[in-house]
C-alpha positions in Angstrom: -7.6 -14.8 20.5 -6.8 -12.5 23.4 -10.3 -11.3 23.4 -10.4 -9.8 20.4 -12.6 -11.2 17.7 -11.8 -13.0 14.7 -13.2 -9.3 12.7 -11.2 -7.2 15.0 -8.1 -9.5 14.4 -8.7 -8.8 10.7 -9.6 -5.6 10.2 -6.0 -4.8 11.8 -4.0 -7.3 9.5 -6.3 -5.6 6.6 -5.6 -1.9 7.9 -1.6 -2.0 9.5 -0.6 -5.1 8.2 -1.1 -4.1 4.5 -0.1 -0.8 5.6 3.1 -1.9 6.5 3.6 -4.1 3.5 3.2 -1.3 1.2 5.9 1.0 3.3 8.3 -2.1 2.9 7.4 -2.3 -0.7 8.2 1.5 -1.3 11.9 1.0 0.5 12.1 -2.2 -1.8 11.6 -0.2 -5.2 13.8 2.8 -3.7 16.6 -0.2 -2.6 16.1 -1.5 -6.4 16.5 2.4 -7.9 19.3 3.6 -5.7 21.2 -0.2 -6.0 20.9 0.0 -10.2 22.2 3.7 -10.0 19.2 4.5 -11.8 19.0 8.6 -11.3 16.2 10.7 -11.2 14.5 9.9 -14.0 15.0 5.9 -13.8 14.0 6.7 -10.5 11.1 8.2 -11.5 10.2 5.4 -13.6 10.5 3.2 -11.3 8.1 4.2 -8.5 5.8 5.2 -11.1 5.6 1.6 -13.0 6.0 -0.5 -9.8 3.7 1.9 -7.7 1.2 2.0 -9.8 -0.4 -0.9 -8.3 0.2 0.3 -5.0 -1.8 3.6 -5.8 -4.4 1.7 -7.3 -4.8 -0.6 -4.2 -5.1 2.8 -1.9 -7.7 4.0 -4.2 -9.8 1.4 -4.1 -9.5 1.2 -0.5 -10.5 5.1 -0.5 -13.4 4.5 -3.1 -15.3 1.7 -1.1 -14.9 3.6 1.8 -16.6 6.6 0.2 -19.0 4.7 -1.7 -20.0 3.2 1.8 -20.3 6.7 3.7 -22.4 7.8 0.8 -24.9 4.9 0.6 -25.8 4.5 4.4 
């Protein structure tokens, strides 16, 4: 697909794309907290239930990546 291979094609998806769906999905729970006049501790709340998952997606990202540098 315009010379780049099918691996190339998605390691950028994996990398930006997800990337980029995360930033959307911050903007989404601020929208949500900002929209429910939640204040700074709903707020708080908030990012910390819904982006938990988010954090724990970036961290495994991280931990494979050091795992892999350490074992080669």
């Amino acid at each position: 697909m315009f010379g780049y291979s099918e691996e190339q094609v998605a390691w950028f998806g994996l990398t930006f794309g997800v990337s980029a769906f995360m930033l959307y999905m911050v903007f989404i729970i601020f929208q949500l907290a900002r929209e429910s006049k939640a204040g700074r501790m709903g707020t708080f709340v908030l990012f910390l239930a819904l982006g938990f998952g988010l954090l724990g997606f970036a961290a495994k990202g991280l931990i494979k990546y050091f795992l892999a540098g350490v074992t080669e």
